[in-house]
C-alpha positions as CSV (number, residue, x, y, z in Angstrom):
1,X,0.0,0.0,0.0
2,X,1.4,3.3,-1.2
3,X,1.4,5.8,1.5
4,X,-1.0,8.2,-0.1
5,X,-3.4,5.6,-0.6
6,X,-3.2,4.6,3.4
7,X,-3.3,8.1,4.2
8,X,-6.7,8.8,2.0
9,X,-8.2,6.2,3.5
10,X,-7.8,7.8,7.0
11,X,-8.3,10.9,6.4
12,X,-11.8,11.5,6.7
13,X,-11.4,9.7,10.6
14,X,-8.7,12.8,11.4
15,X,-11.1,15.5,11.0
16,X,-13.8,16.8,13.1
17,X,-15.8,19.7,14.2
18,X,-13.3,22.4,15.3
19,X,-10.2,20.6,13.9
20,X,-10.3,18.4,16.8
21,X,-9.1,15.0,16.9
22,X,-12.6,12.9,16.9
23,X,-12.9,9.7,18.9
24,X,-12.0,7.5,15.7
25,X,-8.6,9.4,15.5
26,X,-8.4,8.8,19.2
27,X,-8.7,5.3,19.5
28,X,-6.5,4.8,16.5
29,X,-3.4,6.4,17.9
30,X,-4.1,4.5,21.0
31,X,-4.4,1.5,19.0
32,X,-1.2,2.5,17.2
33,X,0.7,3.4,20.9
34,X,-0.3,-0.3,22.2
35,X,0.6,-2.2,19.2
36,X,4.4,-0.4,19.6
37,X,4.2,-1.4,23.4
38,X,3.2,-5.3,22.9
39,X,7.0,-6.1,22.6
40,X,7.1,-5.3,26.0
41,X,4.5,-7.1,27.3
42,X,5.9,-10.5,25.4
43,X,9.2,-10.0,26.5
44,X,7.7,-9.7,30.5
45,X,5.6,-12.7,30.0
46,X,8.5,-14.7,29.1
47,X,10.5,-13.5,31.8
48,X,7.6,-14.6,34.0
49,X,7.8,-18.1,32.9
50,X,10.9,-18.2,34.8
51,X,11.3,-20.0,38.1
52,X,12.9,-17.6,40.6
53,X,15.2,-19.6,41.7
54,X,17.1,-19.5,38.4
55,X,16.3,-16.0,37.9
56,X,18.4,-14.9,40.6
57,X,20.8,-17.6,40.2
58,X,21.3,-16.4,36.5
59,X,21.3,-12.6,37.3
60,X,24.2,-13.0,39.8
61,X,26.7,-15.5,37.6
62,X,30.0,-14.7,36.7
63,X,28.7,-14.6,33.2
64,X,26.1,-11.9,33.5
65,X,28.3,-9.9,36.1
66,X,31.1,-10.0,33.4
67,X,28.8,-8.8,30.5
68,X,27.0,-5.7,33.4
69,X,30.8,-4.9,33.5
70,X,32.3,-4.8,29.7
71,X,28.9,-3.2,28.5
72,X,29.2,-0.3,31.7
73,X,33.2,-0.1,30.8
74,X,32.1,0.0,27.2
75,X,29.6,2.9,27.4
76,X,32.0,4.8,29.8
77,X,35.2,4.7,27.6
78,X,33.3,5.6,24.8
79,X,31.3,8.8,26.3
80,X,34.2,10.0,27.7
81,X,36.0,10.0,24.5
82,X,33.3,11.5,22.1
83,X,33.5,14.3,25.2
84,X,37.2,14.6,24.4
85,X,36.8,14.4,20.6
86,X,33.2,16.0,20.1
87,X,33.8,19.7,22.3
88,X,37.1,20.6,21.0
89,X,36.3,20.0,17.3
90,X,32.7,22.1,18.0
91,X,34.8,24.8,19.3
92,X,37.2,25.1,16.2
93,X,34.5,25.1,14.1
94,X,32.6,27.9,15.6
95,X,34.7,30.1,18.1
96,X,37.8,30.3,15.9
97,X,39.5,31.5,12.7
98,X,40.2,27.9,11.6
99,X,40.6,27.8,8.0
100,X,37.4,26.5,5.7
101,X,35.4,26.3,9.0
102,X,32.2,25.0,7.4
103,X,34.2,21.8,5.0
104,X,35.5,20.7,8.4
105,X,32.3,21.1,9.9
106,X,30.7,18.7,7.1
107,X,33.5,16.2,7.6
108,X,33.5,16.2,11.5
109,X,29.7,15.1,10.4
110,X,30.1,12.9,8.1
111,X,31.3,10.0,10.0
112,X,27.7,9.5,11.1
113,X,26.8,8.2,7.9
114,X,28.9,5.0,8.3
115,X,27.2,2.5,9.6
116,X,29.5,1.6,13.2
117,X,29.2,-2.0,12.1
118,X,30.5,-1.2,8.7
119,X,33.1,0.8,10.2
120,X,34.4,-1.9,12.7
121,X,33.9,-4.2,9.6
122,X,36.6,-2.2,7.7
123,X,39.1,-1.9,10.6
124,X,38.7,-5.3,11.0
125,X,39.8,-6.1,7.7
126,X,42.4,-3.8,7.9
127,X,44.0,-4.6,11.1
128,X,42.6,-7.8,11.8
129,X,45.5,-11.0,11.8
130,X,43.8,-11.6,8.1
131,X,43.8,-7.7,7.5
132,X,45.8,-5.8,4.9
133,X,48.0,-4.4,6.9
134,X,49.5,-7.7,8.1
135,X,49.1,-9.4,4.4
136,X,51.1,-6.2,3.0
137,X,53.8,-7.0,5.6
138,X,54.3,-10.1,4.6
139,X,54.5,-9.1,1.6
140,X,56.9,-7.1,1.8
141,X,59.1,-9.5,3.9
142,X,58.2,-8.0,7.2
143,X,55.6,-10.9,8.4
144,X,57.3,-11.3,11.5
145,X,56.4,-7.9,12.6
146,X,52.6,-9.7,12.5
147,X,52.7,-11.4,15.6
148,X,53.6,-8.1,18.0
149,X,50.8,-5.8,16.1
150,X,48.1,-4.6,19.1
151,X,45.1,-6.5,18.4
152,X,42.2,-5.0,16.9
153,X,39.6,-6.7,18.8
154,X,38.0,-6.8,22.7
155,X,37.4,-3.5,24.5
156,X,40.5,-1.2,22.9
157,X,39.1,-1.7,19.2
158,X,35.3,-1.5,20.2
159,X,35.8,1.2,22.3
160,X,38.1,3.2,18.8
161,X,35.4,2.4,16.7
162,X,32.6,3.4,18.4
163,X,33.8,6.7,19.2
164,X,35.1,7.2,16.1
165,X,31.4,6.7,14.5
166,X,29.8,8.4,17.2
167,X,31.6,11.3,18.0
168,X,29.5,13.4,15.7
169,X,26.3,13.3,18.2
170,X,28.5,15.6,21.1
171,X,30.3,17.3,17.9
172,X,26.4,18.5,16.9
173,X,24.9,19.3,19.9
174,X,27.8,20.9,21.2
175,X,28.0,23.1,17.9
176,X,24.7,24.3,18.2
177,X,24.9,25.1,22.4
178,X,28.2,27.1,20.7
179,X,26.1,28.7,17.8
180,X,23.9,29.9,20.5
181,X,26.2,31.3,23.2
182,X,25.7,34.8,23.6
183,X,29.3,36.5,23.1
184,X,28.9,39.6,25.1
185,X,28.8,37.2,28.0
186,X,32.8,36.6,26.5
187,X,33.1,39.6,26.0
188,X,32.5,41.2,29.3
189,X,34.7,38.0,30.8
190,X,37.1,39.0,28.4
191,X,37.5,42.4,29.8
192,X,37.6,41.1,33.1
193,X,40.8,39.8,32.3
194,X,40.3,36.4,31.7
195,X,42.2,34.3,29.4
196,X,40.0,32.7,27.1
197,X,41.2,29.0,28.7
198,X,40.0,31.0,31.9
199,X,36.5,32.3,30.1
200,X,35.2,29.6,28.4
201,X,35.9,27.6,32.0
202,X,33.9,30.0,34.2
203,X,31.4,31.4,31.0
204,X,31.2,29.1,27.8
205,X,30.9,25.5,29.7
206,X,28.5,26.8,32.2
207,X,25.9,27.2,29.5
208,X,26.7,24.9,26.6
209,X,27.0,22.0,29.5
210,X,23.5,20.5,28.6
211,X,24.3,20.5,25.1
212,X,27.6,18.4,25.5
213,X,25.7,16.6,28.3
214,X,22.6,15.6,25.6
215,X,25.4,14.5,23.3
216,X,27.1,12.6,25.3
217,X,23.5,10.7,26.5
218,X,23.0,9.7,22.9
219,X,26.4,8.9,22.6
220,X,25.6,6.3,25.6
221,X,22.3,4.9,24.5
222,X,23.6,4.5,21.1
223,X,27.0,2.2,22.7
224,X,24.8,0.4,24.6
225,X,22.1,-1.0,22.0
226,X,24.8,-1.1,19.5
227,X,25.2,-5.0,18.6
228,X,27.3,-4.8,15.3
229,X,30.3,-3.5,16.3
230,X,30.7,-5.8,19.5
231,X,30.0,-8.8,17.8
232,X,32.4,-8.3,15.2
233,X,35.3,-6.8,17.7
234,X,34.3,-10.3,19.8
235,X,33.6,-8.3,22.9
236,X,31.1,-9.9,25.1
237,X,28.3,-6.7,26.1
238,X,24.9,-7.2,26.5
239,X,23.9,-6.9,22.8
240,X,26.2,-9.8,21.7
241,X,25.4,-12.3,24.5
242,X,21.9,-12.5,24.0
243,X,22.4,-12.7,20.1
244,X,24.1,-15.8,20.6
245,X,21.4,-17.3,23.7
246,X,19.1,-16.5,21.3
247,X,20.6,-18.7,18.7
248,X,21.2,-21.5,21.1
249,X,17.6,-22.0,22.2
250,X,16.8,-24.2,25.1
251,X,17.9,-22.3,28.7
252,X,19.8,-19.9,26.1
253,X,17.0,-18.2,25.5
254,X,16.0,-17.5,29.4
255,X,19.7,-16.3,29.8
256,X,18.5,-13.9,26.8
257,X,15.3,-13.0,28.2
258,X,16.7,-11.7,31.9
259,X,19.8,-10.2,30.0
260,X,17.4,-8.3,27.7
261,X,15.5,-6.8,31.1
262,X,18.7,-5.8,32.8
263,X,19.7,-4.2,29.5
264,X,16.0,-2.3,29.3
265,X,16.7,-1.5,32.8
266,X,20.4,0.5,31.8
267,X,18.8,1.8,28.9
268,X,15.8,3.2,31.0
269,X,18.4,5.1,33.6
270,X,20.2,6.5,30.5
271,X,16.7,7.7,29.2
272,X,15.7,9.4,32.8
273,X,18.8,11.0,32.4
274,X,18.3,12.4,28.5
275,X,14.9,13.5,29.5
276,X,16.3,15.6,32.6
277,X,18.7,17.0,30.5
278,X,16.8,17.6,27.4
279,X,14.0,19.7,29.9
280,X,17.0,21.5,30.6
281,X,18.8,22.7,27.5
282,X,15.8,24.9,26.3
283,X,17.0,27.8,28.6
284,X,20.2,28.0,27.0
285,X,18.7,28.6,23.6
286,X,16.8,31.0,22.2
287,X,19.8,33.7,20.7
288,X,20.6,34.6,17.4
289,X,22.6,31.8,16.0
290,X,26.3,33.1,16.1
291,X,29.8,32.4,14.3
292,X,31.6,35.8,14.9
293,X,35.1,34.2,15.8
294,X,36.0,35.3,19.3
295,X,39.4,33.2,19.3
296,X,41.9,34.5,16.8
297,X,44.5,31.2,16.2
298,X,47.2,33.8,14.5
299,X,50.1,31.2,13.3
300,X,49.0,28.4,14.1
301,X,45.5,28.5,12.1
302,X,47.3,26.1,9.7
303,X,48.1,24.1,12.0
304,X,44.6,23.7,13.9
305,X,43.4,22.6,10.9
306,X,45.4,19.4,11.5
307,X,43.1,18.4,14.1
308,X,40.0,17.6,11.9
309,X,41.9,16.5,9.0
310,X,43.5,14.0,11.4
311,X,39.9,12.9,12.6
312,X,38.9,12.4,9.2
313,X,41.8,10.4,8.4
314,X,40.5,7.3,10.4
315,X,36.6,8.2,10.2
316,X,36.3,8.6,6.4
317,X,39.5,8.5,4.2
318,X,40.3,4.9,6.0
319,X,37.4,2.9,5.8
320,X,36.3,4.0,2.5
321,X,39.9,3.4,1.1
322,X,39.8,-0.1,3.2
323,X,36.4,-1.0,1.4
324,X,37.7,0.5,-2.0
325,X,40.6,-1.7,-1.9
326,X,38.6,-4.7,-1.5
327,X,36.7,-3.8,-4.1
328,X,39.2,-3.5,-6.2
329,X,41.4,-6.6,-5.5
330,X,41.2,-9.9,-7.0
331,X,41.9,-13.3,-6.1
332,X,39.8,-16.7,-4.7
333,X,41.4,-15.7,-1.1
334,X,38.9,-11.9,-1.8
335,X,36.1,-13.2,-3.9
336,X,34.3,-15.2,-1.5
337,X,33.9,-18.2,-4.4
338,X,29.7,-18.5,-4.7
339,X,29.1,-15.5,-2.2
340,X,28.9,-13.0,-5.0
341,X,26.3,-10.6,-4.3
342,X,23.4,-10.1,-6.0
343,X,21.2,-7.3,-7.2
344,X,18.2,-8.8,-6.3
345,X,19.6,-8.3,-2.5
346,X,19.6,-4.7,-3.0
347,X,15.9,-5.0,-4.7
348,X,14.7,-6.6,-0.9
349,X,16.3,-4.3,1.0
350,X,14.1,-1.2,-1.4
351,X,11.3,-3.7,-1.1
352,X,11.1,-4.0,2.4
353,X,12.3,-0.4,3.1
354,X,9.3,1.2,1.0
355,X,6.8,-1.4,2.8
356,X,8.1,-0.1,6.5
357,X,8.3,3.8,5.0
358,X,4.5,3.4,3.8
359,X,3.6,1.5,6.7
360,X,5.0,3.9,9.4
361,X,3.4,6.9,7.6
362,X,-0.1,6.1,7.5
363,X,0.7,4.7,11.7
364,X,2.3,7.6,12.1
365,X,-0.6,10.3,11.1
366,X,-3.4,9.3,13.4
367,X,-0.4,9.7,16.3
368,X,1.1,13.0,15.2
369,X,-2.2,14.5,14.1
370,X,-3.4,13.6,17.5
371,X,-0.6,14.9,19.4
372,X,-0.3,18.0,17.4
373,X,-4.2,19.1,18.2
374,X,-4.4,18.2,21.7
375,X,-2.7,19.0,25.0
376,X,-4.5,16.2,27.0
377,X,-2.7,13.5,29.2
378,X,-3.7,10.8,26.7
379,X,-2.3,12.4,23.9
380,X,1.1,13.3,25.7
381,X,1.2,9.2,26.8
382,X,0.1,7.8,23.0
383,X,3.2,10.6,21.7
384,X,6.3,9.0,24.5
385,X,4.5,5.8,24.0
386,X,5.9,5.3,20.2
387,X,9.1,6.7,21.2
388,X,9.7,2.8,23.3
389,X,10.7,1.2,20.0
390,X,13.1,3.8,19.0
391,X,14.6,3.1,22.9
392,X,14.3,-0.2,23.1
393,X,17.8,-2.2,21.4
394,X,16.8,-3.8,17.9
395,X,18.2,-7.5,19.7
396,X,15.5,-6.9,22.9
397,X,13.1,-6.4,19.8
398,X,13.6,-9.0,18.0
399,X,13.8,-11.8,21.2
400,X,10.7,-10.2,22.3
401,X,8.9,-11.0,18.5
402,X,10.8,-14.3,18.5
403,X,9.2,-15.2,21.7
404,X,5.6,-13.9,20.7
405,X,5.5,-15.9,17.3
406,X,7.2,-19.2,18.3
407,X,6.3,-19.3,21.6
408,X,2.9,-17.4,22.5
409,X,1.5,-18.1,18.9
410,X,2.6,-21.3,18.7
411,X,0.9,-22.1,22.7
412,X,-2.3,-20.2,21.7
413,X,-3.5,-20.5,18.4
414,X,-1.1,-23.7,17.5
415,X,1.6,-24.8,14.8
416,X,0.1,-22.8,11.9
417,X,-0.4,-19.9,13.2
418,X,3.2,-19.9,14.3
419,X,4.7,-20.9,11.0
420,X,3.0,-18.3,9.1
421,X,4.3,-15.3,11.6
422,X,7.2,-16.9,12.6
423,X,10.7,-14.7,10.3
424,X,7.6,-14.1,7.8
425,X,7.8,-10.7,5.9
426,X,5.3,-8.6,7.8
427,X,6.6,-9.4,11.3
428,X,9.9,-7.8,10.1
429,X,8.0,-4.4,8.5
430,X,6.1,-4.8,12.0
431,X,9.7,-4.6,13.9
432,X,10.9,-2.2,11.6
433,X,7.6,0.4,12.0
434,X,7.9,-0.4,16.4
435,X,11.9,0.5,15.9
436,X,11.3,3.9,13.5
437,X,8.0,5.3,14.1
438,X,9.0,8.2,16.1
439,X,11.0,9.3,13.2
440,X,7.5,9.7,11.3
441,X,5.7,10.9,14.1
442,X,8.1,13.6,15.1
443,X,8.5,15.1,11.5
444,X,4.6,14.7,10.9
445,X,3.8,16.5,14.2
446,X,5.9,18.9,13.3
447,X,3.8,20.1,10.3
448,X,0.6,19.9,12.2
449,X,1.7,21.9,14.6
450,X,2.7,25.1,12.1
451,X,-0.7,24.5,10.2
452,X,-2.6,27.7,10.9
453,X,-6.3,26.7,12.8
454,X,-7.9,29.8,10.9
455,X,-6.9,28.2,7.2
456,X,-9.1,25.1,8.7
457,X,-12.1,27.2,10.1
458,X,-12.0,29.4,6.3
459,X,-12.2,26.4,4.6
460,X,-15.7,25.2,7.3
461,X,-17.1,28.4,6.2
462,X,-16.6,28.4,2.4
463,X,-19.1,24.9,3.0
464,X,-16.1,22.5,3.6
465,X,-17.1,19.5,6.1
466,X,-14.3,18.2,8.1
467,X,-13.2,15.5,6.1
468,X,-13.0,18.0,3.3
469,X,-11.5,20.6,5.0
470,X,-8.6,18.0,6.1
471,X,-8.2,16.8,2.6
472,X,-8.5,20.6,1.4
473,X,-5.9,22.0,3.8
474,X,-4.4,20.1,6.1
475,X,-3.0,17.3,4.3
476,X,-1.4,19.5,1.7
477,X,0.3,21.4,4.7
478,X,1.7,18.7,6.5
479,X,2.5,16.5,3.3
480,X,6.4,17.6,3.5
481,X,6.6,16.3,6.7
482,X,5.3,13.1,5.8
483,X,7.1,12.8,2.8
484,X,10.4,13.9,4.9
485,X,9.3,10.9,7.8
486,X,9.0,8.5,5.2
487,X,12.3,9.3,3.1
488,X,14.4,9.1,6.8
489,X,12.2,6.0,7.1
490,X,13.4,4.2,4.3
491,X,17.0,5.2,5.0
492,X,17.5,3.8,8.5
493,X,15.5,1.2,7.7
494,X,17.9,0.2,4.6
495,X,21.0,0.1,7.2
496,X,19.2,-1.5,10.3
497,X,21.1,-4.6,11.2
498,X,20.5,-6.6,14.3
499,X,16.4,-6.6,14.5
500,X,16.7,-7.6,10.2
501,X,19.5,-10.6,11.6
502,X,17.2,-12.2,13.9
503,X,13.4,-11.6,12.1
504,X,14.5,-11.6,8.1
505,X,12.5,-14.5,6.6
506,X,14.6,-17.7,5.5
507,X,16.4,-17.0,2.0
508,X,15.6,-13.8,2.3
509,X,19.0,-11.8,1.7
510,X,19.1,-7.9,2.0
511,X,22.1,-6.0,1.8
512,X,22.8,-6.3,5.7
513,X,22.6,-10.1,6.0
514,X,24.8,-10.4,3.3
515,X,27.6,-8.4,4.7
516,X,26.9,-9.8,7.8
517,X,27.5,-13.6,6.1
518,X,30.2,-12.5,4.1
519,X,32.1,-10.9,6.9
520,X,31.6,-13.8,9.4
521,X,33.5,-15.9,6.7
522,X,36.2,-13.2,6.2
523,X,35.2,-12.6,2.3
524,X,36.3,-8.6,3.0
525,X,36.3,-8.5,-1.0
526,X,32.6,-9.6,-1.4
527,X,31.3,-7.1,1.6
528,X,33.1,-4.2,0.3
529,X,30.3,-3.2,-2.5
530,X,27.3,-3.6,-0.5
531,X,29.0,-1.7,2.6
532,X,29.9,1.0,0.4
533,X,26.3,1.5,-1.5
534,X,25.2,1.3,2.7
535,X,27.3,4.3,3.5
536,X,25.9,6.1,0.1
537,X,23.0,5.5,1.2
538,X,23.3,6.7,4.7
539,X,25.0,10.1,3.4
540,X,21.9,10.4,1.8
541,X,20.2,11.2,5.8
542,X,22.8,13.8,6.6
543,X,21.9,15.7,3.3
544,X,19.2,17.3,5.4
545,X,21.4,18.1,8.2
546,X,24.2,20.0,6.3
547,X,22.3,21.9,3.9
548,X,21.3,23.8,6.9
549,X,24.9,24.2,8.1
550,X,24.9,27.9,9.8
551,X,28.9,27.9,9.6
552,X,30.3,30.6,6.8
């Protein structure tokens, strides 16, 4: 179903008297906010199959203590350094003379378009004891320099590659805390006497804090749900253990179940937090956006330029080279044999792409139209209630549809019913809407919020009923935002790897399992096209994002 055709079909249950939400519209988003929250309730009722006995016994292991630790270690190491990396490269970018501020701005950016997984995938095959960098020193008569290279994988290479990929999130909101500091405050500092080290101590931090603190929470949440990257630097966090209980079945899956609820729990702490912080960061906004240089670098502008070129060096320039050369390079030992990939991989990953982009719009109206038009209690819980998925890991997800169409169906309604949802088609679409909803929702709430009530009540007086003055008015106003919800929709959705790992139907390939397949059996040659048309794609998201660049 095309998205206008879903949305023309509800349209006429959006509109009522006053441009209020009616009582269809109503019970829809609250259908829409309970269907997003089932996941939940599957993934409790299997934890409540548990004796508690074993629950405790398996909560306090070695094992599970070892994985609380890495994935706490993990998200610690990694904040910290997107802190370090993300605020000073914010600051050259805004506050100083740094040559060609706004291309270093872009590429500081741009590493968010590659995927972490791909990125850990490329350093891997780089670094790795099968990497490049080992098979060109053999080459070159210097293999027994192999055996003393620092490894690439466990917490050191997880934690570079991560923060490497991540960065960007405390680069950005840093930037724009920065872009709206007001510099008289500097200024008067300034004639205080303070040093600028001294000012932007006692003035700047101060007040772009939130900013680098809301960064730094994504940063976090991100690290934590991320199960690529892990997996493939064989460091045992959260995300990876109960990938593989999941695989094993038996008491693998109840090891996978209480994981998955002490990583929900994590996650939920690291939400409180986001939600404190992002209450507070509206009081430091709310000034002219700014880029008047108020730090003059004098001979070493040139120099300071180093810094983000350097960044980009391993963020950009590396992997891309890393995948080109695979590309490029020939051989039985690259090619992977019958692993060659496919179009028709690329034509399931559209497929199912424009399925979950069509499907979250028309889900996504009856929400954001609802949330946009009221100020009730109800309409605040159906608009945080879609914003679970988007929280929740894509491995919790997935375990938690696992468990509801090979466990619940399959106990309920018996083996057919199971067999037909079980890694079927629209349980993935289902996964994928639950996961990027809020995506739709927040751009599509967006435009109803800036459509103008009076346009609505001219168009009731000119003889329009409310199914005709939605059609008439509204819907043309708040198309872009649909449109825009759907196109970001279709992009994640393209790159979205652990939920798609766990819930693709058998023999269905997409671009994603296929790297992941090739990857696992160290064919770097064969993964290096699809990985590359992923990160293409995903530049395609930040388009948005740096066409709006404020830097000169």
């Amino acid at each position: 179903m095309a998205p206008g055709e879903g949305v023309g079909r509800i349209h006429g249950l959006l509109a009522s008297d006053d441009d209020q939400p009616s009582v269809a519209v109503v019970l829809l988003a609250a259908g829409v906010a309970a269907a997003v929250l089932s996941p939940l309730l599957w993934l409790f009722i299997s934890a409540s199959e548990l004796a508690v006995g074993d629950a405790v016994s398996l909560l306090t292991s070695e094992t599970t203590t070892e994985v609380l630790v890495n994935s706490l270690t993990l998200v610690s190491l990694v904040t910290g350094a997107s802190i370090v990396l993300g605020v000073p490269l914010a600051v050259l970018t805004v506050q100083t003379d740094l040559p060609f501020r706004r291309f270093w701005t872009v590429l500081a950016a741009l590493p968010l378009v590659v995927p972490s997984y791909i990125g850990a995938f490329a350093y891997v095959s780089a670094f790795g004891p099968s990497g490049a960098l080992p098979d060109l020193f053999a080459q070159y008569g210097f293999g027994f320099v192999n055996p003393y290279l620092p490894t690439v994988y466990g917490l050191g290479g997880t934690t570079l590659v991560l923060t490497l990929f991540t960065y960007p999130y405390v680069f950005l909101t840093t930037r724009a805390s920065l872009l709206s500091f007001d510099t008289t405050q500097l200024e008067a500092a300034r004639t205080l006497n303070h040093s600028y080290p001294q000012a932007f101590r006692r003035v700047i931090l101060p007040q772009i804090a939130p900013g680098v603190t809301a960064g730094a929470l994504l940063v976090a949440l991100y690290t934590l749900s991320d199960f690529g990257t892990p997996a493939i630097m064989r460091l045992d966090v959260f995300t990876r253990v109960i990938y593989v209980e999941l695989n094993s079945f038996g008491v693998g899956r109840s090891n996978a179940t209480l994981l998955s609820i002490q990583l929900l729990t994590v996650t939920a702490v690291i939400l409180a937090l986001e939600s404190r912080v992002s209450g507070d960061t509206a009081a430091g906004y709310g000034t002219p956006s700014s880029v008047k240089t108020v730090v003059s670098l004098g001979p070493f502008r040139w120099l300071a330029a180093a810094v983000p070129a350097f960044v980009s060096l391993f963020t950009l320039a590396l992997p891309v080279g890393i995948l080109t050369m695979w590309l490029v390079r020939s051989g039985p030992g690259y090619s992977g044999g019958g692993l060659a990939f496919r179009p028709e991989f690329a034509l399931n990953s559209a497929y199912v792409a424009v399925l979950t982009a069509a499907a979250t719009v028309v889900l996504a109206l009856p929400v954001a139209y609802y949330a946009g038009r009221s100020n009730s209690l109800l309409s605040k819980a159906v608009d945080r209630a879609t914003y679970l998925g988007y929280a929740m890991p894509g491995v919790v997800l997935g375990l938690a549809l696992v468990f509801f169409s090979s466990r619940w169906l399959l106990d309920t309604f018996g083996a057919d019913a199971a067999r037909l949802v079980y890694q079927s088609l629209p349980l993935l679409v289902f996964a994928y809407v639950v996961r990027f909803l809020p995506q739709a929702v927040g751009s599509t709430r967006s435009s109803v919020l800036g459509v103008d009530r009076d346009l609505v009540g001219a168009a009731r007086l000119l003889g329009e009923d409310p199914r005709g003055a939605f059609r008439r008015v509204t819907l043309p106003l708040i198309s872009p935002g649909l449109v825009a919800g759907a196109a970001l929709v279709f992009l994640t959705t393209m790159k979205e790897l652990d939920t798609t790992l766990i819930l693709h139907p058998t023999g269905f390939t997409t671009i994603v399992t296929y790297i992941w397949r090739v990857q696992e059996a160290g064919y770097y040659g064969r993964a290096a096209l699809p990985a590359l048309v992923l990160v293409a794609v995903s530049g395609l998201s930040m388009v948005p994002l740096l066409t709006r660049s404020d830097d000169a």
